[in-house]
C-alpha positions in Angstrom: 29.1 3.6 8.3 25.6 3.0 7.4 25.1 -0.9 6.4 22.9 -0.2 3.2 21.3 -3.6 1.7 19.3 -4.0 -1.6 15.5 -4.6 -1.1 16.2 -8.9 -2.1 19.0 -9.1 0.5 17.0 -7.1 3.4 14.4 -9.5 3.1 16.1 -12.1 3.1 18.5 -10.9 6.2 15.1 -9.9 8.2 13.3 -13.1 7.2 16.2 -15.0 8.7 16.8 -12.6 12.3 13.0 -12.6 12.7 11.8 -15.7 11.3 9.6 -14.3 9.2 8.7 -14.5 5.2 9.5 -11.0 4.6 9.5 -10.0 0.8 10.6 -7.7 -1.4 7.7 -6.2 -1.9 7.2 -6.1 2.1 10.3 -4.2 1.9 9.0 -1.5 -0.8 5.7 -0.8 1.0 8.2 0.2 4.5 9.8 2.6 2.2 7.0 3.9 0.6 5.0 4.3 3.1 7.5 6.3 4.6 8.5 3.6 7.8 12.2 3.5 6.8 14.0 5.2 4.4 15.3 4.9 1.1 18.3 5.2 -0.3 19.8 5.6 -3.8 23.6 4.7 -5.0 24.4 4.3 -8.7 20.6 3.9 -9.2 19.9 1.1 -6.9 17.1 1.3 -4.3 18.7 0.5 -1.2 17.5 0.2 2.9 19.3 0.8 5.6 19.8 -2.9 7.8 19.5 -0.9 10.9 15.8 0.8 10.2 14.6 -2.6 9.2 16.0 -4.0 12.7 14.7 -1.1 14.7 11.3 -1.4 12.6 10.7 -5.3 13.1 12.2 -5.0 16.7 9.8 -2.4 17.7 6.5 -4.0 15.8 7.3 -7.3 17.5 7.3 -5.7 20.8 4.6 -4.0 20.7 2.4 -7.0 19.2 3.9 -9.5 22.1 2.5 -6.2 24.5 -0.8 -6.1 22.8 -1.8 -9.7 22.7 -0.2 -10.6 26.3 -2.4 -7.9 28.0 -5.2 -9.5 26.6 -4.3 -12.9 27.0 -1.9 -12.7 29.5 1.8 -14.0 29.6 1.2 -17.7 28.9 1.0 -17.5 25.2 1.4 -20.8 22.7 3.5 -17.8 20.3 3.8 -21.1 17.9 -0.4 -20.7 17.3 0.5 -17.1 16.0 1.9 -18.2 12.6 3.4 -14.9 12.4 6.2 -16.4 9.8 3.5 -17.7 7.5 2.8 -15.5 4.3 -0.1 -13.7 3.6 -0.4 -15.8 0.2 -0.3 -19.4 2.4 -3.0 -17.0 5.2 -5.4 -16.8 2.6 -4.6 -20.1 0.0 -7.4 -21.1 -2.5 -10.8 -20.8 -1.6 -9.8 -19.3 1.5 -9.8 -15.5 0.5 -13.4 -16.4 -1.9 -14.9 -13.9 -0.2 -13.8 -11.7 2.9 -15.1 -12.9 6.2 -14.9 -10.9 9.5 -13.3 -13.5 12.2 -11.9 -15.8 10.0 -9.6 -18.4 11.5 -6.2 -18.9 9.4 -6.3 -22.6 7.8 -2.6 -23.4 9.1 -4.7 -23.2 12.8 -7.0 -25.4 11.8 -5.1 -28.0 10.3 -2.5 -27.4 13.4 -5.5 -29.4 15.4 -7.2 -31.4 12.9 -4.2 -33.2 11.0 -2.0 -36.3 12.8 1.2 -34.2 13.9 1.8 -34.1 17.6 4.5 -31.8 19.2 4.9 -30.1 22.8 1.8 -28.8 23.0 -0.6 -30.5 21.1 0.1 -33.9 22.7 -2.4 -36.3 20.8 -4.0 -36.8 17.6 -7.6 -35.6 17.6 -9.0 -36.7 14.3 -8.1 -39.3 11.8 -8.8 -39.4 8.1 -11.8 -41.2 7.4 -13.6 -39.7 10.6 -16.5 -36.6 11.1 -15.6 -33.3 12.6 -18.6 -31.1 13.3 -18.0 -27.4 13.7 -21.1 -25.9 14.8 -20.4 -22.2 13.6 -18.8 -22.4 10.8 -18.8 -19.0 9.1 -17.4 -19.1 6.3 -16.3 -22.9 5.9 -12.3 -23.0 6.8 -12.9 -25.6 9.1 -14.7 -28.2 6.3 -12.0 -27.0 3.8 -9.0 -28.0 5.8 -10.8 -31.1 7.0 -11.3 -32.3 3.1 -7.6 -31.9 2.5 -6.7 -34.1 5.3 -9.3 -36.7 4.2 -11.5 -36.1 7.0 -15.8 -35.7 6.6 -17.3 -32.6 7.8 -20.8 -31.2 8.5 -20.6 -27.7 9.1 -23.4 -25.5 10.6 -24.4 -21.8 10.7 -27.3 -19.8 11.3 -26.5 -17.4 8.1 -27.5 -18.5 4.8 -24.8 -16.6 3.1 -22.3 -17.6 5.2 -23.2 -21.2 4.1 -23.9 -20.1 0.5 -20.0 -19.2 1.1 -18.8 -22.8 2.3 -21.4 -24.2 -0.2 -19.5 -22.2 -3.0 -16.0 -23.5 -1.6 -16.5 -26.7 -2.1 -19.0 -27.1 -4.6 -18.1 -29.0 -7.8 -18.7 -26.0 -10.0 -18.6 -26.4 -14.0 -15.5 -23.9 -14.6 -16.4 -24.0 -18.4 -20.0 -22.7 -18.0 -18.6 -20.6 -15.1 -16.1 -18.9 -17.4 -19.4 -18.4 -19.9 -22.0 -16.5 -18.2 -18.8 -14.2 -16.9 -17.9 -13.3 -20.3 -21.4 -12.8 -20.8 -22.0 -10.6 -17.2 -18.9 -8.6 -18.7 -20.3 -7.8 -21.9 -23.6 -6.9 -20.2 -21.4 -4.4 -17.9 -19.3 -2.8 -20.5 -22.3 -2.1 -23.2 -23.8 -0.2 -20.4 -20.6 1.5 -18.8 -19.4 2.6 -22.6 -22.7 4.1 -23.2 -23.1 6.6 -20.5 -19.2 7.4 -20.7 -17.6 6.4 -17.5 -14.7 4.9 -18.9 -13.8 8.2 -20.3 -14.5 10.3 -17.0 -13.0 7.7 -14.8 -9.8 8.2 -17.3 -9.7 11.8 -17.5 -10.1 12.0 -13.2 -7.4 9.7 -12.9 -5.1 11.6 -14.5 -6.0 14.6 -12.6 -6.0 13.3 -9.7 -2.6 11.5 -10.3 -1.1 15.3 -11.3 -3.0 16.6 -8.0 -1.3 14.3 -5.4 2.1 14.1 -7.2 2.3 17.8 -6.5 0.8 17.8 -3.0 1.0 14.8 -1.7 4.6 13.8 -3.3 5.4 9.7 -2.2 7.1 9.2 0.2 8.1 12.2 1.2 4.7 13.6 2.2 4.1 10.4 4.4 7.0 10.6 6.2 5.9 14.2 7.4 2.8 13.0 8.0 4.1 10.3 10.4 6.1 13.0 12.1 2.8 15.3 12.9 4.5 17.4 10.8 1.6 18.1 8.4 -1.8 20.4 9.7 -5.4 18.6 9.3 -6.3 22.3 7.6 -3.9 21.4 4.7 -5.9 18.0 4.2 -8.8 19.6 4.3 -7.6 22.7 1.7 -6.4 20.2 -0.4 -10.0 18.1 -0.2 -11.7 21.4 -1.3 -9.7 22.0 -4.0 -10.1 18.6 -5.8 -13.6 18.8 -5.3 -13.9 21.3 -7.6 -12.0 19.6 -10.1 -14.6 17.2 -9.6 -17.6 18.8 -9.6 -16.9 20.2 -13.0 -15.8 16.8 -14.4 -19.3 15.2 -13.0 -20.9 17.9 -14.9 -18.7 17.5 -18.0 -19.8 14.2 -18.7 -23.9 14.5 -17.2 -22.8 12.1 -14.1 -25.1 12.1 -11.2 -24.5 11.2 -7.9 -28.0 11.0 -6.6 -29.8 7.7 -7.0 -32.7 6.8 -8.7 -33.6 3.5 -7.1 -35.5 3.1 -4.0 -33.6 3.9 -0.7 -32.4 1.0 0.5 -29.0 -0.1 1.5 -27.1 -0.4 -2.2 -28.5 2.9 -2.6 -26.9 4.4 0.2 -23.6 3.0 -0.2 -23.1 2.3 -3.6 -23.1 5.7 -6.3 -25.7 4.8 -9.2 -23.6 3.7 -11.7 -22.2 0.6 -9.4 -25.6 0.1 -8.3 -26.8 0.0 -11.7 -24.3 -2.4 -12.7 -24.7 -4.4 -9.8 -28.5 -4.7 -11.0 -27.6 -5.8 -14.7 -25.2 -8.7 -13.2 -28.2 -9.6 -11.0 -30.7 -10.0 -14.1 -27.9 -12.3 -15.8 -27.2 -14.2 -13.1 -31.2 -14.7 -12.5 -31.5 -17.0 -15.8 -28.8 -18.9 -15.1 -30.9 -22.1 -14.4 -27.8 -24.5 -12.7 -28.1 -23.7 -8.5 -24.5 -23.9 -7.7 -23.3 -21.5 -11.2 -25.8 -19.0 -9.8 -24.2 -19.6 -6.5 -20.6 -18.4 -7.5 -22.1 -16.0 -9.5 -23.7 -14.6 -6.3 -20.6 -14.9 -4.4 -18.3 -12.5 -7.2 -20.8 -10.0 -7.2 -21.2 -9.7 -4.0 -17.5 -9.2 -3.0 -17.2 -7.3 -6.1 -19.7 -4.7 -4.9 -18.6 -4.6 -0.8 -15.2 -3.2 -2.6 -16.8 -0.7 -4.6 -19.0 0.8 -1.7 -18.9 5.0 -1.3 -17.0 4.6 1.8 -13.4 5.8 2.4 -10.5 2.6 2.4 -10.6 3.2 6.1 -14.0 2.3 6.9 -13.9 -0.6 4.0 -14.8 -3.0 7.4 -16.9 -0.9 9.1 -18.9 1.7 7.5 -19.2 4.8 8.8 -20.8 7.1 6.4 -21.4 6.9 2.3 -18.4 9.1 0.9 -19.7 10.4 -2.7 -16.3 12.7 -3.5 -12.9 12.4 -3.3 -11.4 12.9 0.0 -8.1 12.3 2.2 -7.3 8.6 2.4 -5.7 8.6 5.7 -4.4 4.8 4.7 -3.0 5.4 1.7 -2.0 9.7 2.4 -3.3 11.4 -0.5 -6.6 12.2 -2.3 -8.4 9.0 -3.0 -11.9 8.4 -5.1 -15.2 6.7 -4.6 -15.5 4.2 -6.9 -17.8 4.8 -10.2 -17.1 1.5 -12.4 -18.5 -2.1 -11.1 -17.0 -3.5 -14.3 -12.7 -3.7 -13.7 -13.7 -5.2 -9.9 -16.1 -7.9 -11.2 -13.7 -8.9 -13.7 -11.1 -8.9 -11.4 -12.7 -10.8 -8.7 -14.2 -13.2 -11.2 -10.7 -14.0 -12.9 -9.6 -14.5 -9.1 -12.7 -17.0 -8.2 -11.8 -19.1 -11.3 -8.3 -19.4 -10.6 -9.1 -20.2 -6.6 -11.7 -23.1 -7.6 -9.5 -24.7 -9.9 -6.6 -24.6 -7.7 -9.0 -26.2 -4.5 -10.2 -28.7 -6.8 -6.4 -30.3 -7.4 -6.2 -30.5 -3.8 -10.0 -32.0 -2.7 -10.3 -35.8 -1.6 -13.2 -38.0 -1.4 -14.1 -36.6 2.0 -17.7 -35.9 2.6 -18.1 -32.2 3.0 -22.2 -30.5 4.4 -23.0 -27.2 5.3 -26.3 -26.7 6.9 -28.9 -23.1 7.4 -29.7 -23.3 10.9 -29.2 -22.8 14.9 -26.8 -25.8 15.6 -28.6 -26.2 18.8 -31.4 -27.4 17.5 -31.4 -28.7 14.2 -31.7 -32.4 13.8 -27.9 -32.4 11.9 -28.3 -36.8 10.9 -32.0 -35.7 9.3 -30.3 -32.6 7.5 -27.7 -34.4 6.5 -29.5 -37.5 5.1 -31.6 -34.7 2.9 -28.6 -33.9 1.5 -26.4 -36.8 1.2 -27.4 -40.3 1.6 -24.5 -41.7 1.6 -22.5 -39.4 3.9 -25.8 -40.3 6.3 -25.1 -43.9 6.3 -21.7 -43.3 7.1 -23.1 -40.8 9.5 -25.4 -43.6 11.0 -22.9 -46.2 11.6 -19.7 -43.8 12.9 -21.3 -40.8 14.5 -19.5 -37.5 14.5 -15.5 -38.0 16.1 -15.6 -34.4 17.7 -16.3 -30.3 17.3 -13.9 -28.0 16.2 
């Protein structure tokens, strides 16, 4: 007889056979994303233990088949932190702003903190001491270094990438912060409410909810689709129908979709009325007088607008071509939308900022923390530093930098 679990006690059985923080909500995306089954019994949602094993068995094998023919066979599998959630992956100020290449901060502090084990046989750095990482993207390494009490110069040749760390770090004025965003918001609502998109985002929502129920029911239709069982002229029958549906909503409520702003590379991927906003939150943020407010400011917006580009959720990473209508979201199987409002992602993201920064700043020490603009191979880092901080410089002077990570 089938051994059927509820979605709390699968997790908790799989966590423990695979060593692995497997949720509930892990759980519920399997089922409805059509990788395992569900079941129902006296109103319960229940999963079967033996799809879950098969599942986690099979994706486990084929990641240790992935990564050793790249790597080869003599993996350290303990530097995978596979068991580590994707909450702990991306903790505080590390998921600020997305980053292509980011290391995970449990690998960093795995080689900058004072644990030793069978692998990592001494102790590196101390608190107290300078670690230098000469390409530091978007700052883990100085972030995890500060929590161990450990000074850090970081260096990278892109200014926004430091403008990241810088943001990180910085000792931002959460009252003032919280401020100008509730001012930014009013801005982007006045001018959202005005030319109506509220009320057309609402009323394509709700046909577009009614459209995929009936063709693309959940999870039934993904199932099929993982089976090859559905034709790429269905997708495409269904992608022409919406459209319609759109067009005549676009028209109902005077919405263009051609820009009137210079062709650049927000005019490409962004429809106008994101590009607009985005434009309004720009002119806010321009008065605000204090460098590192105007900083964070910079930061929100501008993950706020990379997730409302005109791409599919696909090409999110890496974009392809600017997708203006609704089409077949091959991640998420059904119609999906381009996005029309900058407003609900701003907020979103700026809510989400706030709570990050406050949540670093419980955790910072007294460690000294620079980010420098340039090409680590040639910038004088003691002179940079000392422009910055004079008193991380004298401690510079007389200690010099420990090691690079």
């Amino acid at each position: 007889m089938e051994e059927l679990l509820s979605l709390k006690e699968a997790a908790q059985l799989i966590s423990r056979l695979f060593n692995r923080n497997i949720s509930e909500a892990n759980i519920s995306y399997l089922i409805n994303y059509g990788r395992v089954n569900g079941y129902r019994k006296n109103g319960k949602l229940l999963v079967s233990v033996r799809e879950l094993k098969e599942y986690y068995q099979k994706k486990q094998e084929e990641e240790k088949r992935k990564y050793e023919s790249y790597l080869g066979k003599e993996i350290n599998w303990n530097l995978s932190f596979e068991w580590v959630k994707e909450s702990e992956r991306t903790k505080h100020v590390h998921r600020l702003h997305p980053y292509k290449g980011k290391f995970i901060p449990q690998l960093v502090e795995y080689f900058l903190d004072g644990h030793t084990d069978e692998f990592k046989r001494e102790v590196f750095f101390k608190p107290g001491e300078v670690v230098l990482d000469p390409f530091c993207g978007s700052g883990t390494t100085l972030i995890q270094a500060n929590e161990l009490g450990i000074h850090s110069i970081g260096i990278d040749v892109s200014e926004f990438n430091t403008i990241i760390t810088e943001v990180k770090f910085a000792n931002v004025n959460i009252i003032e912060l919280e401020l100008v965003i509730r001012e930014i918001l009013k801005d982007l609502q006045t001018y959202e409410y005005q030319e109506r998109f509220p009320k057309f985002e609402e009323e394509l929502k709700e046909k577009l909810q009614n459209f995929n129920q009936r063709y693309f029911p959940s999870p039934e239709f993904k199932k099929l689709f993982r089976e090859s069982k559905v034709e790429k002229s269905y997708l495409e029958e269904k992608e022409e129908e919406f459209l319609e549906i759109y067009i005549s909503l676009l028209r109902k409520y005077n919405i263009s979709l051609k820009s009137s702003f210079q062709e650049g590379f927000l005019d490409r991927w962004c429809l106008p009325s994101v590009r607009r906003g985005a434009e309004i939150v720009l002119s806010r943020i321009e008065t605000v007088k204090d460098e590192t407010l105007r900083k964070t400011l910079m930061v929100i917006l501008s993950r706020s607008v990379r997730s409302a580009r005109a791409t599919t959720h696909m090409d999110l990473d890496r974009l392809k071509k600017p997708q203006y209508t609704p089409y077949y979201c091959y991640k998420h199987f059904k119609i999906c939308k381009p996005v029309f409002r900058l407003l609900p992602i701003f907020q979103k993201y700026a809510k989400d900022t706030l709570r990050r920064l406050l949540e670093y700043k419980n955790l910072k020490t007294d460690a000294f923390q620079v980010v420098l603009t340039g090409d680590s191979r040639e910038i004088d880092i003691f002179e940079e530093v000392r422009k910055k901080n004079r008193e991380f410089y004298e401690l510079l002077r007389r200690q010099k930098i420990k090691g690079i990570f």
